[in-house]
mmCIF file of the C-alpha atoms, coordinates in Angstrom:
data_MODEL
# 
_entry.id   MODEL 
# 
loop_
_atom_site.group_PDB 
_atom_site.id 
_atom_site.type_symbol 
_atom_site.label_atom_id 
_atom_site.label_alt_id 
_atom_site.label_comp_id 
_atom_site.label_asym_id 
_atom_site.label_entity_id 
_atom_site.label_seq_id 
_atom_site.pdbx_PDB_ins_code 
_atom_site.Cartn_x 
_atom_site.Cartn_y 
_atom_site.Cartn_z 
_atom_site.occupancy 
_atom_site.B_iso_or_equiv 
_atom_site.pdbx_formal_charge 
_atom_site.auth_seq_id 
_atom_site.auth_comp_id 
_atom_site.auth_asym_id 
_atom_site.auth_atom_id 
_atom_site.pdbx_PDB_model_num 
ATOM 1   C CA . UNK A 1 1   ? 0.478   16.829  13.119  1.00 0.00 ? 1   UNK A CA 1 
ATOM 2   C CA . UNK A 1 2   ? 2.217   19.259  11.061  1.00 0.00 ? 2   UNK A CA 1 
ATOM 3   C CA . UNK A 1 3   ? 4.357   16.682  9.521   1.00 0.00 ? 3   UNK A CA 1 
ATOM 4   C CA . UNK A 1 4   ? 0.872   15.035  8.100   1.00 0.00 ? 4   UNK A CA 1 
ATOM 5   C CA . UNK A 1 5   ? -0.933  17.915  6.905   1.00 0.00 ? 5   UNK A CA 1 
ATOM 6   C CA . UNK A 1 6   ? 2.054   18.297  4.583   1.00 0.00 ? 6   UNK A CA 1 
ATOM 7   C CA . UNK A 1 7   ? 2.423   14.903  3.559   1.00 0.00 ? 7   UNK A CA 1 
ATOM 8   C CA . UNK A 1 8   ? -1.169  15.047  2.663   1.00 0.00 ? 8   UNK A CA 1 
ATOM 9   C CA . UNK A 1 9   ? -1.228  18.648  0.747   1.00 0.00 ? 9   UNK A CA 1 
ATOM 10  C CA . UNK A 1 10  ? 1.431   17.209  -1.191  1.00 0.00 ? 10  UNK A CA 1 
ATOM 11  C CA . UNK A 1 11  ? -0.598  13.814  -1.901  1.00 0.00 ? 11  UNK A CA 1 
ATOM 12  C CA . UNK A 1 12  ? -3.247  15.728  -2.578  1.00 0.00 ? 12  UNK A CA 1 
ATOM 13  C CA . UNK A 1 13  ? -1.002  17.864  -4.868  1.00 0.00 ? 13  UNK A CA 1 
ATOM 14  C CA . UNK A 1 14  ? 0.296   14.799  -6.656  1.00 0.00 ? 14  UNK A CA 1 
ATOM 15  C CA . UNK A 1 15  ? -2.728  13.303  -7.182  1.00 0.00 ? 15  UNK A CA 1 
ATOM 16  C CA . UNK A 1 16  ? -4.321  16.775  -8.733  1.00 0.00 ? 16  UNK A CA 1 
ATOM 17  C CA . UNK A 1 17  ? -1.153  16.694  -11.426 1.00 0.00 ? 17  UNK A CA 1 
ATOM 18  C CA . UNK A 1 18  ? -2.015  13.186  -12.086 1.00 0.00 ? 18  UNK A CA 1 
ATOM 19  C CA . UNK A 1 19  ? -5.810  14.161  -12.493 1.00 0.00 ? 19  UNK A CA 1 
ATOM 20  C CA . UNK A 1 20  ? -5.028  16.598  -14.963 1.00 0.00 ? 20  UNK A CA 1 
ATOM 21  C CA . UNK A 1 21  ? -5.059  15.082  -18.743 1.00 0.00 ? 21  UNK A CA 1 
ATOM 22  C CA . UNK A 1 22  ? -3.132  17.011  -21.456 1.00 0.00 ? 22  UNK A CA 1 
ATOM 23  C CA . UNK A 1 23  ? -5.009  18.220  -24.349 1.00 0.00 ? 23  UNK A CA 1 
ATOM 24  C CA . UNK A 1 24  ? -4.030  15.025  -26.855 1.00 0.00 ? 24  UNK A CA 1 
ATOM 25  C CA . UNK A 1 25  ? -5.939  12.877  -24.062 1.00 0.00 ? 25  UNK A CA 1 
ATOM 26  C CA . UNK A 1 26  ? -2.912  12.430  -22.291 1.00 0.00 ? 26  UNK A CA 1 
ATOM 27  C CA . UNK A 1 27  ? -2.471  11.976  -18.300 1.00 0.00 ? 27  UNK A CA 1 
ATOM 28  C CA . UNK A 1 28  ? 0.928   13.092  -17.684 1.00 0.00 ? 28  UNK A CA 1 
ATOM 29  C CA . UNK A 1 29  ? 2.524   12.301  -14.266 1.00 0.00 ? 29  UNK A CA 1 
ATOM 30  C CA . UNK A 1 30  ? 5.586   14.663  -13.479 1.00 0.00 ? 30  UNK A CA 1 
ATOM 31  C CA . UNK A 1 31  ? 6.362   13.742  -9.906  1.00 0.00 ? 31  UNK A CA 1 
ATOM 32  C CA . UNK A 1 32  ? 4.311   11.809  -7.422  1.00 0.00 ? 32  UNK A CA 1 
ATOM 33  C CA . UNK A 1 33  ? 5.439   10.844  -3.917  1.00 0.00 ? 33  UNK A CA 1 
ATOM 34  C CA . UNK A 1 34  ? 2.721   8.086   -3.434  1.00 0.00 ? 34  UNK A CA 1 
ATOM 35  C CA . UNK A 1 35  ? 0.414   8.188   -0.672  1.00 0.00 ? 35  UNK A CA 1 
ATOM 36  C CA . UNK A 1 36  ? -2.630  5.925   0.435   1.00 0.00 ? 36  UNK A CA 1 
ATOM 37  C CA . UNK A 1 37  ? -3.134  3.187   -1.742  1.00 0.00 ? 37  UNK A CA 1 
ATOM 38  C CA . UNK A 1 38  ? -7.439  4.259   -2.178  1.00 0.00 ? 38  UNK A CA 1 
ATOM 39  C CA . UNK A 1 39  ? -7.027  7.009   -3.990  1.00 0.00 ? 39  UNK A CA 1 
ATOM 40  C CA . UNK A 1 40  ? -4.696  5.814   -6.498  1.00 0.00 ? 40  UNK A CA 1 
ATOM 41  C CA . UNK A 1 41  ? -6.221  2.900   -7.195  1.00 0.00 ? 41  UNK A CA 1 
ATOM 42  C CA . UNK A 1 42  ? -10.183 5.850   -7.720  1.00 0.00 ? 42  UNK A CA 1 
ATOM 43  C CA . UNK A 1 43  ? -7.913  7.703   -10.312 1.00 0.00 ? 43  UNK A CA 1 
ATOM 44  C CA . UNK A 1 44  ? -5.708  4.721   -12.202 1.00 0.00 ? 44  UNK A CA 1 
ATOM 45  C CA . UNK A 1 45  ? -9.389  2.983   -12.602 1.00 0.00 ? 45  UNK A CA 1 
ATOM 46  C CA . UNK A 1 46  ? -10.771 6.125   -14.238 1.00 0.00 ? 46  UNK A CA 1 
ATOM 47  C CA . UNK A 1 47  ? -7.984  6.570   -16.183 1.00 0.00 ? 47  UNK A CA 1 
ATOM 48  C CA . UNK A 1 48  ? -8.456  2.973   -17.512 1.00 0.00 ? 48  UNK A CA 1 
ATOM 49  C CA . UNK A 1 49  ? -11.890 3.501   -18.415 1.00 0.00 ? 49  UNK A CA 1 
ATOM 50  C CA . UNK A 1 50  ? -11.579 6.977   -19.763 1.00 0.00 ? 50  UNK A CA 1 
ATOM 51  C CA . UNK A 1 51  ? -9.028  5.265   -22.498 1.00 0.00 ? 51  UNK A CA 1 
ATOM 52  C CA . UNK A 1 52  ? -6.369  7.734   -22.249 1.00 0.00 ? 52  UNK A CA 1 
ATOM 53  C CA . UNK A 1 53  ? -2.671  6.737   -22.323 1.00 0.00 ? 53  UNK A CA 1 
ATOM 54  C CA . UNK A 1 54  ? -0.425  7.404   -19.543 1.00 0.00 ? 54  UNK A CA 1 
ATOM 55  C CA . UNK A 1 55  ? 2.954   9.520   -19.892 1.00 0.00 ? 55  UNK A CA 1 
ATOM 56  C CA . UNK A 1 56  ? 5.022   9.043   -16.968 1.00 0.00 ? 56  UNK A CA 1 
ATOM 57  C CA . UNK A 1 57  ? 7.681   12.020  -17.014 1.00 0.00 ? 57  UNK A CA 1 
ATOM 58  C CA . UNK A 1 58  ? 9.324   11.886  -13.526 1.00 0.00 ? 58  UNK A CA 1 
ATOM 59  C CA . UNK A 1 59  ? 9.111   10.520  -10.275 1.00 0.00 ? 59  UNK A CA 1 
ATOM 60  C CA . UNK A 1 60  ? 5.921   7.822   -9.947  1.00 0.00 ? 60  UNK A CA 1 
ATOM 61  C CA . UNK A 1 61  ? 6.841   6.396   -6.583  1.00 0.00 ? 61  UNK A CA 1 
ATOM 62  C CA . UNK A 1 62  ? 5.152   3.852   -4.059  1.00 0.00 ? 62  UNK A CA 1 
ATOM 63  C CA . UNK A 1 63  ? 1.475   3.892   -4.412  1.00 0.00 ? 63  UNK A CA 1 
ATOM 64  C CA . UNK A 1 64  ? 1.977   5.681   -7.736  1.00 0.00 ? 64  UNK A CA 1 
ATOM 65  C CA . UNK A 1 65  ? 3.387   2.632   -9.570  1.00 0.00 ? 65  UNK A CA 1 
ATOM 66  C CA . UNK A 1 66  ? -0.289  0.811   -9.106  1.00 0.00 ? 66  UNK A CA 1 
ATOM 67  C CA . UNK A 1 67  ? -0.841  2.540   -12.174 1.00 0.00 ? 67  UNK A CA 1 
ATOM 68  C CA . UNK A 1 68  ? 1.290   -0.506  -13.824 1.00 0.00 ? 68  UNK A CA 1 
ATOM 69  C CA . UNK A 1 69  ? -1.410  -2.895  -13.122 1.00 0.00 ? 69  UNK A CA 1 
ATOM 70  C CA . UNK A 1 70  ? -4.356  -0.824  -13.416 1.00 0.00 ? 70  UNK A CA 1 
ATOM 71  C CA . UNK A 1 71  ? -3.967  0.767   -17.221 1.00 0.00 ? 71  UNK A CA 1 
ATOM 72  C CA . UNK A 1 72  ? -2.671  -1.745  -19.670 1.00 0.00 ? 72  UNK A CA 1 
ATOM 73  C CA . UNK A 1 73  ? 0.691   -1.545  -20.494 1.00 0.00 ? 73  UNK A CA 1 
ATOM 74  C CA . UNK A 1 74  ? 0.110   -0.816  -24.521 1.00 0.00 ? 74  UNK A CA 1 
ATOM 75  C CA . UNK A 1 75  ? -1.425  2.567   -22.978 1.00 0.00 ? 75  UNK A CA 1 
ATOM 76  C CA . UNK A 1 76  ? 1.838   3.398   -20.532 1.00 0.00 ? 76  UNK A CA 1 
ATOM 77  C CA . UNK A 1 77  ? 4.615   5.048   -21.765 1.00 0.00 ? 77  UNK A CA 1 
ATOM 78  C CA . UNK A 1 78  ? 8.058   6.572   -20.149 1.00 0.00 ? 78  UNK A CA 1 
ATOM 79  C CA . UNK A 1 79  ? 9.781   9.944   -21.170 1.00 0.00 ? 79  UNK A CA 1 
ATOM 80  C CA . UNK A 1 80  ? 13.788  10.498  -19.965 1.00 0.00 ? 80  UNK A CA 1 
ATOM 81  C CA . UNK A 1 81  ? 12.990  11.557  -16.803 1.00 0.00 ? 81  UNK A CA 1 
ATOM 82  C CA . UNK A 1 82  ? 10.622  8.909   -15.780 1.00 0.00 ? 82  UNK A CA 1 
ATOM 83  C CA . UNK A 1 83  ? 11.603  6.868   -12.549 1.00 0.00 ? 83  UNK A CA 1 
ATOM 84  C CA . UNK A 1 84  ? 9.558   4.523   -10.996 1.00 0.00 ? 84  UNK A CA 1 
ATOM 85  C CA . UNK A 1 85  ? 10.004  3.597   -7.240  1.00 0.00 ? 85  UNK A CA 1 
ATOM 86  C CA . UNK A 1 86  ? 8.926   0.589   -5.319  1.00 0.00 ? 86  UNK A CA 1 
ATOM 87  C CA . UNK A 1 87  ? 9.221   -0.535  -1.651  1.00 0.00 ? 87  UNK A CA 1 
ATOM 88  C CA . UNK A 1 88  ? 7.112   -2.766  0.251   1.00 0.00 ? 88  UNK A CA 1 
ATOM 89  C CA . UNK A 1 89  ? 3.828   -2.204  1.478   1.00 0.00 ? 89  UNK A CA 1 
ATOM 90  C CA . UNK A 1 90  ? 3.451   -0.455  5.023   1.00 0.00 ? 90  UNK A CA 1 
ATOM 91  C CA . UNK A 1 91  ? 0.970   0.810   7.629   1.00 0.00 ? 91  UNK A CA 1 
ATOM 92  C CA . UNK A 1 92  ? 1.117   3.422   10.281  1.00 0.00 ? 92  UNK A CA 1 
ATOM 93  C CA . UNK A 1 93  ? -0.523  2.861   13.549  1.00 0.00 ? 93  UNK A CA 1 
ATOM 94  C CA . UNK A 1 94  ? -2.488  4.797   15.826  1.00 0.00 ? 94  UNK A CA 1 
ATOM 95  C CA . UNK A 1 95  ? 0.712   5.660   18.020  1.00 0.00 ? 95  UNK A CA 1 
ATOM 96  C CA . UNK A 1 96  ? 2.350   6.578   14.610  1.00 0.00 ? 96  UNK A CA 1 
ATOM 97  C CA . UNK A 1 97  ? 4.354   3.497   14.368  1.00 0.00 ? 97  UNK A CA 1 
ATOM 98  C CA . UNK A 1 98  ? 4.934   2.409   10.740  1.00 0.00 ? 98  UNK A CA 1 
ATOM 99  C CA . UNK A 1 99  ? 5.152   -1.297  10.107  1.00 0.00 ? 99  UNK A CA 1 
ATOM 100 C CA . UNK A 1 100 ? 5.714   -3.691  7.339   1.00 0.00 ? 100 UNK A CA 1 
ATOM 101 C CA . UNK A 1 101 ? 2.653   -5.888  5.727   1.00 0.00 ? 101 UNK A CA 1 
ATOM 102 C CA . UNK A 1 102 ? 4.168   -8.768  4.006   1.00 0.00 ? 102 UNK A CA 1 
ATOM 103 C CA . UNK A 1 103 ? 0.470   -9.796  2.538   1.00 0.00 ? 103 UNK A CA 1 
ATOM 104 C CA . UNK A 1 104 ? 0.137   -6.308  1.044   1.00 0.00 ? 104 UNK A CA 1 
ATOM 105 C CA . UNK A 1 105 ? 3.239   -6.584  -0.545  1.00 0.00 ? 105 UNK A CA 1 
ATOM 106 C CA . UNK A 1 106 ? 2.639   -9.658  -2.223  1.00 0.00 ? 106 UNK A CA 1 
ATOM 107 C CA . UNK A 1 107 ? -0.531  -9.050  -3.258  1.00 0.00 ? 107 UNK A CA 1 
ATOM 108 C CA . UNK A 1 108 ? 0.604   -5.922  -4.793  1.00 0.00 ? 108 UNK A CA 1 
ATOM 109 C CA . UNK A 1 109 ? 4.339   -7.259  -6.340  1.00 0.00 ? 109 UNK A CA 1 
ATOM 110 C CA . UNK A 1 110 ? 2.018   -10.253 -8.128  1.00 0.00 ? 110 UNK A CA 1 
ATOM 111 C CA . UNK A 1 111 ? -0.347  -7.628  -9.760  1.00 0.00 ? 111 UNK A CA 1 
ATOM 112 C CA . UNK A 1 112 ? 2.611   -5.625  -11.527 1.00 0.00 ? 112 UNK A CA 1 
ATOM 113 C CA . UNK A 1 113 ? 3.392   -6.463  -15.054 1.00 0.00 ? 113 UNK A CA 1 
ATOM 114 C CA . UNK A 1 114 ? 5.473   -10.143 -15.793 1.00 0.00 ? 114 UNK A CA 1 
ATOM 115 C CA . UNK A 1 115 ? 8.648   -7.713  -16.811 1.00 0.00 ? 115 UNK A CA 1 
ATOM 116 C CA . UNK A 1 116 ? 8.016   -5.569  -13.522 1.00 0.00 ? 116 UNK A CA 1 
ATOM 117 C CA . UNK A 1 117 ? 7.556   -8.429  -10.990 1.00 0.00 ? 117 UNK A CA 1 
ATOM 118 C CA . UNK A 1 118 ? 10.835  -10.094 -12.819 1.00 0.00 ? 118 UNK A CA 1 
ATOM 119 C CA . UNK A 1 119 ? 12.834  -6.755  -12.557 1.00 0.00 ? 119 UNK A CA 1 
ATOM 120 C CA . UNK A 1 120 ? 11.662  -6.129  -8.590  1.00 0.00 ? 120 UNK A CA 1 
ATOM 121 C CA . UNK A 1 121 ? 12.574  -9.833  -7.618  1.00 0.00 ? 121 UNK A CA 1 
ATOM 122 C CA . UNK A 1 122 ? 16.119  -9.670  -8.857  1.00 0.00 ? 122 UNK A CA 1 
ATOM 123 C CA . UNK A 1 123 ? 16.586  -7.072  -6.914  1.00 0.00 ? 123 UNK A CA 1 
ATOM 124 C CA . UNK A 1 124 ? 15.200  -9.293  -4.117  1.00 0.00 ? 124 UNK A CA 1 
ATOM 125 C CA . UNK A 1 125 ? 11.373  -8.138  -3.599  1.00 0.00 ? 125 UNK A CA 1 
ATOM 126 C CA . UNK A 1 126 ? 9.455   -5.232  -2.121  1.00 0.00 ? 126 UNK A CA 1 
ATOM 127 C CA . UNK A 1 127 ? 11.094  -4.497  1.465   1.00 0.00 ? 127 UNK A CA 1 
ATOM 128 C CA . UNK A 1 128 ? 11.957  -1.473  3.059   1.00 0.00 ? 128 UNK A CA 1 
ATOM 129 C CA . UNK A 1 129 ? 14.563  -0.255  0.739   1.00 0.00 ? 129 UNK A CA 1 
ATOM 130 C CA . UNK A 1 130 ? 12.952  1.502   -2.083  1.00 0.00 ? 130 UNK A CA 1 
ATOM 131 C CA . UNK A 1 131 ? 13.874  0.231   -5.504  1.00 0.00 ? 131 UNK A CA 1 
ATOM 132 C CA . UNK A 1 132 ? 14.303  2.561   -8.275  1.00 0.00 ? 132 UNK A CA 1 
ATOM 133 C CA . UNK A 1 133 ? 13.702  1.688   -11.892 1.00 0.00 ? 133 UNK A CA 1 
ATOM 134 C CA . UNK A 1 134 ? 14.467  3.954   -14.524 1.00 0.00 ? 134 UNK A CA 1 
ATOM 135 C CA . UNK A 1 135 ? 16.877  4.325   -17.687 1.00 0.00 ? 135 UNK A CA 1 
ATOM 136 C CA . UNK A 1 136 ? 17.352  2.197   -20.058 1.00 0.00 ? 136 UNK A CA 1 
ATOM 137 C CA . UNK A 1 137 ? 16.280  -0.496  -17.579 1.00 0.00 ? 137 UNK A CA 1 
ATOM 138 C CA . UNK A 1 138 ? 12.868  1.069   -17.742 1.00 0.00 ? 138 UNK A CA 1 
ATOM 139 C CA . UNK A 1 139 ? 13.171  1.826   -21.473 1.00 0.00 ? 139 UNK A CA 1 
ATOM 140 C CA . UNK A 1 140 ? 13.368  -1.976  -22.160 1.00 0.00 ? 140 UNK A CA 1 
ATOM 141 C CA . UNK A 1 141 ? 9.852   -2.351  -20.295 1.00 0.00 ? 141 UNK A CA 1 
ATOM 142 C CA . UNK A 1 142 ? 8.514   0.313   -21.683 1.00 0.00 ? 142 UNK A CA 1 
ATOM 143 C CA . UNK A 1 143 ? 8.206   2.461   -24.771 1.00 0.00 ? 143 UNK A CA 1 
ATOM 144 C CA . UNK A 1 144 ? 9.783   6.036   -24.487 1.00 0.00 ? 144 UNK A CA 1 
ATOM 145 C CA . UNK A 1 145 ? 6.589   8.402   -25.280 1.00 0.00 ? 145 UNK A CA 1 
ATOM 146 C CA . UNK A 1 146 ? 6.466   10.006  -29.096 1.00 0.00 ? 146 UNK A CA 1 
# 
């Protein structure tokens, strides 16, 4: 129980930094663990409609990189220290058990950017192992932020 209060302060955390936009209209995201899909996709939507560009500046991992298919890519950018991580899609059960869902991560690896999808596949696909994309890897997907 203790375990998942934490994990959710520190969602909850994440999601605040992500919430908070810079003064040039800027959403900057410094470090985000991921977390539950929902709220993600409530902020990257409002994000897209509010227009502002996104400056990823360190660790966007798991649910966090939904913000590749939900703001257009012309309004993403990447400093140095941006990493993006990717694993499959997973549940937890009411015992606590975490499984895999194969649909989920389908569904979720063919709504990710051409370059993205191209760059997770070589690497062969959203599993268990997280994949971590950053460098000049990610510089070569996307623009490093003026």
């Amino acid at each position: 129980m203790k375990n998942a209060l934490l994990k959710t302060f520190f969602a909850a955390a994440a999601l605040f930094a992500l919430a908070l936009p810079r003064a040039y209209a800027d959403v900057r995201i410094l470090a985000s663990p991921g977390g539950e899909v929902g709220p993600f996709l409530q902020l990257f939507e409002r994000v897209r409609a509010s227009g502002e560009r996104v400056v990823i500046d360190g660790p966007c991992l798991s649910a966090c990189t939904l913000v590749l298919d939900m703001v257009p890519t012309d309004r993403i950018c990447v400093t140095r220290r941006a990493i993006l991580g990717f694993h499959g899609a997973r549940s937890v059960d009411r015992q606590g058990r975490t499984y895999a869902e194969p649909e989920a991560s389908a569904l979720v690896l063919a709504a990710y950017p051409a370059p993205v999808r191209d760059w997770i596949l070589r690497r062969g696909g959203l599993n268990s192992r997280l994949l971590l994309l950053r460098g000049r890897e990610l510089a070569a997907i996307y623009p490093r932020c003026r």
